[in-house]
C-alpha positions as CSV (number, residue, x, y, z in Angstrom):
1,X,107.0,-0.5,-107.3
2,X,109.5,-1.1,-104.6
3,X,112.7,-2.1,-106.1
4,X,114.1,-5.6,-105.5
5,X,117.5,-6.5,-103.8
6,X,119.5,-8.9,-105.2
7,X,118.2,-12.4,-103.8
8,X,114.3,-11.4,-104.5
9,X,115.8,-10.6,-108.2
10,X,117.5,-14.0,-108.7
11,X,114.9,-15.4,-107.6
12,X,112.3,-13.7,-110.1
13,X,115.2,-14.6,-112.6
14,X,114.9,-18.1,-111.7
15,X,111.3,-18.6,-112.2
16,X,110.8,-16.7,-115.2
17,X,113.6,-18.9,-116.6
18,X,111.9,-21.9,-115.3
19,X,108.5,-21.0,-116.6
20,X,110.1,-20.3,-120.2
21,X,111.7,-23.7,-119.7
22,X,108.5,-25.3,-119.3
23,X,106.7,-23.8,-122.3
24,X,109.8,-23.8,-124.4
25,X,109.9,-27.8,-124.0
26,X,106.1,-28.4,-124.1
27,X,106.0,-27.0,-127.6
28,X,109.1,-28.2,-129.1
29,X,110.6,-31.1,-126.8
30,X,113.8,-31.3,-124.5
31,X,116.1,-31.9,-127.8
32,X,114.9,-29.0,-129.9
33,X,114.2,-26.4,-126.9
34,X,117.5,-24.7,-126.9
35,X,119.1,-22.8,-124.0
36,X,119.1,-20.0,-125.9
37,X,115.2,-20.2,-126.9
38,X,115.0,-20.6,-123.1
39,X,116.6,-17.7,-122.4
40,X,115.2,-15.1,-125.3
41,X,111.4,-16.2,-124.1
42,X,112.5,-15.6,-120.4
43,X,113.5,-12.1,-121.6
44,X,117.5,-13.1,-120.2
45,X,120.6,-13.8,-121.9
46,X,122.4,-17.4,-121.9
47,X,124.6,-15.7,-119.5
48,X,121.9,-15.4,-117.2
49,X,120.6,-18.6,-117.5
50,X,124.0,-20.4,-116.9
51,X,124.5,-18.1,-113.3
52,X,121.4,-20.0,-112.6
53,X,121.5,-23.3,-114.0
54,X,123.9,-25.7,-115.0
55,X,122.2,-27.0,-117.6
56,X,118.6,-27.4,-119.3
57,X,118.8,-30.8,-117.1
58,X,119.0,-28.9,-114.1
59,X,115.9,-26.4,-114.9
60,X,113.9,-29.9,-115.3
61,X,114.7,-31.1,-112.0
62,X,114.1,-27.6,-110.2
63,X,110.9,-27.7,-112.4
64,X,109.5,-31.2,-111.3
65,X,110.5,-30.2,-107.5
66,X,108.5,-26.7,-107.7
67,X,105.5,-28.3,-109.1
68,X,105.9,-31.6,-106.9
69,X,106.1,-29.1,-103.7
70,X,102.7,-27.5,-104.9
71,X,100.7,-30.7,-105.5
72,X,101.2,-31.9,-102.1
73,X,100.5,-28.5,-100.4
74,X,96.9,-28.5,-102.0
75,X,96.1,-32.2,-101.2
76,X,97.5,-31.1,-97.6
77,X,95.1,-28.3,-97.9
78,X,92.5,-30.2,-98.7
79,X,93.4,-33.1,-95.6
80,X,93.6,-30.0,-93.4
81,X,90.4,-28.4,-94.4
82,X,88.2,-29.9,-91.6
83,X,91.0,-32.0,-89.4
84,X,89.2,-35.4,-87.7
85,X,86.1,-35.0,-89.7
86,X,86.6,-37.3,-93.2
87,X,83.3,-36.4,-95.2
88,X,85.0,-32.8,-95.1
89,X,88.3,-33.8,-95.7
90,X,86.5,-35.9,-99.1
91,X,85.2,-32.4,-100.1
92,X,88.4,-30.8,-99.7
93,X,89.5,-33.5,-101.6
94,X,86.9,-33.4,-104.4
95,X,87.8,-29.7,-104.5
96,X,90.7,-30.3,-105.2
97,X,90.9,-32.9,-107.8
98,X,88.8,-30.1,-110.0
99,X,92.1,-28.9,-110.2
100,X,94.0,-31.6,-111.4
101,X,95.2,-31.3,-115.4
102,X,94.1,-27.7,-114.8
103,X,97.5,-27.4,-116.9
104,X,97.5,-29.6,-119.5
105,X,100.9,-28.6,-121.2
106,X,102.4,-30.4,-117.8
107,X,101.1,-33.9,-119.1
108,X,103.5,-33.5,-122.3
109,X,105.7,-32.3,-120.0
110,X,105.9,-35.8,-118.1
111,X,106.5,-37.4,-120.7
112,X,109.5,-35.4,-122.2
113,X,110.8,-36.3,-118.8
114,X,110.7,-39.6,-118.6
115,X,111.7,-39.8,-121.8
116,X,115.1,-37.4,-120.7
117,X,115.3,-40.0,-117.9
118,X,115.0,-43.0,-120.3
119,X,117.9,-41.5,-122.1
120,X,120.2,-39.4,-119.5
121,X,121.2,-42.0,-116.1
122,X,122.5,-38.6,-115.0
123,X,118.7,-36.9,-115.1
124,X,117.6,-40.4,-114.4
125,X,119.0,-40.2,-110.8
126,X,117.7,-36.5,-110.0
127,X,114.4,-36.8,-111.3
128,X,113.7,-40.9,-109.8
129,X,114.8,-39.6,-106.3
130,X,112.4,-36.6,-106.9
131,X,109.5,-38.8,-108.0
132,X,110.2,-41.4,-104.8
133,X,110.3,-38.7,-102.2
134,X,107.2,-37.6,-104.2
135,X,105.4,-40.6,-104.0
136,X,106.2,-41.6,-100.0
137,X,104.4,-37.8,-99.3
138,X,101.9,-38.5,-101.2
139,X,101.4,-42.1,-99.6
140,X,101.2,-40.8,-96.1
141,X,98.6,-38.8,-97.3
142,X,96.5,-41.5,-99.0
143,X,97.1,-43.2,-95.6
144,X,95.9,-40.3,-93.6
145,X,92.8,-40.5,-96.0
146,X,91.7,-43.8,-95.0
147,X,92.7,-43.8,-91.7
148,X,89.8,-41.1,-91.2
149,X,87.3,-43.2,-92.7
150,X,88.4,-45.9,-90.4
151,X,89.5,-48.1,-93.3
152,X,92.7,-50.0,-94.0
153,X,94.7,-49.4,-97.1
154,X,94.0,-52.5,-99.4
155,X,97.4,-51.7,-100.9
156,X,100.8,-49.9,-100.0
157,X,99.6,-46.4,-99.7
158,X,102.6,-45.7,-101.9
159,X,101.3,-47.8,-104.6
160,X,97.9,-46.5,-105.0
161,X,99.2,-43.0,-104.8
162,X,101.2,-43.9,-108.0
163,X,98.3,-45.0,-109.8
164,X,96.6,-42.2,-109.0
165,X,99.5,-40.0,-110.6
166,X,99.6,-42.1,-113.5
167,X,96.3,-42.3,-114.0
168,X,95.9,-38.8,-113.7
169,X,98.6,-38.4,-116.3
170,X,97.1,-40.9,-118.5
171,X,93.9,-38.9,-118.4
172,X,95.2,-35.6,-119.3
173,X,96.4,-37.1,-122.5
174,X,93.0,-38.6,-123.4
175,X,91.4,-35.4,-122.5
176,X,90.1,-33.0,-124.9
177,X,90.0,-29.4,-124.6
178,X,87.5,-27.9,-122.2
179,X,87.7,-31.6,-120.3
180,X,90.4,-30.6,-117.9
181,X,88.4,-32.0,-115.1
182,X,87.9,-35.2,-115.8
183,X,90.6,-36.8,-114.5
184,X,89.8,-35.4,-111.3
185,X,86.5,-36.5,-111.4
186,X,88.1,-40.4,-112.0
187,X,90.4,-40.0,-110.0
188,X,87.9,-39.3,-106.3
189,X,85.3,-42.1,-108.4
190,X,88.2,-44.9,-108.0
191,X,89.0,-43.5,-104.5
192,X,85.9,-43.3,-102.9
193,X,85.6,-47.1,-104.5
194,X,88.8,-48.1,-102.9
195,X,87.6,-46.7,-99.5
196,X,83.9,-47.8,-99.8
197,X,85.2,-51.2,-100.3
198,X,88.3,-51.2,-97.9
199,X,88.3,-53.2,-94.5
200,X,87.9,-51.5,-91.6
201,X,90.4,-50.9,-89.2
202,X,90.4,-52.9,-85.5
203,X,88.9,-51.1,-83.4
């Protein structure tokens, strides 16, 4: 194995640090996962977690970004996977929401954040800013969506994409093991509503 220079190894540092954060807080909540748990599961000292992060705050926020960044690139994907032609882009779509909740430990993950958001108007203003660039993607997505079907929005594409995310959410916590596509499934049943039912564009 080729050895790594020094920016490929930070970088492996970071996400093994972030992927301890994540499991670390899942099972025992923001208060109780200690930088120091952080760090033993990552395999790192504290040291090496604070030339990486400021805080456990900070690993949230980089966190919530990383996963953000890979959500959109799979509904893009799934846009992209027959451009112009909108019963493909629905089964890219459909493909794609199979995968949705595929990681339930992230549902009990959003809601240790917004509870760390509900308590810290320093994470607060990180992780809101996050979630409204977050939302506007996804929004010109949803857009995109109906503007292949030749359908008008009946809402602020913004809007419905946040009920989607919180339904979604919602779902994962209802679910029970072995049900981690559900949600998906609801989630393209009240879209394909929305679009059925939608007016259609001027022509």
């Amino acid at each position: 194995m080729a050895r790594l220079n020094r920016e490929e190894s930070q970088a492996r540092t970071k996400s093994l640090l972030i992927e301890a954060a994540r499991d670390e807080i899942v099972k025992k909540g923001f208060a109780l996962a200690s930088v120091r748990d952080i760090a033993d599961a990552a395999g790192f000292s504290q040291g090496a977690f604070y030339s990486n992060f400021p805080d456990k705050e900070a690993i949230l926020l980089e966190l919530v970004q990383r996963h953000q960044v890979e959500e959109r690139a799979k509904i893009e994907a799934a846009l992209s996977h027959a451009p112009g032609d909108a019963a493909k882009a629905m089964a890219g779509i459909e493909k794609w929401a199979a995968t949705v909740n595929s990681d339930p430990g992230f549902a009990v993950l959003a809601i240790e954040l917004q509870l760390q958001a509900l308590r810290s108007p320093s994470f607060a203003q990180g992780y809101n800013e996050l979630n409204r660039k977050h939302r506007r993607a996804l929004g010109l997505m949803v857009a995109r969506l109906f503007e292949l079907f030749g359908k008008k929005p009946p809402a602020d594409p913004v809007e419905i994409a946040a009920a989607f995310t919180a339904l979604g959410r919602g779902m994962a916590l209802m679910s029970e093991a072995g049900e981690t596509s559900r949600a998906g499934k609801i989630i393209v049943i009240f879209l394909k509503a929305l679009i059925e039912s939608a007016a259609e564009t001027d022509s």
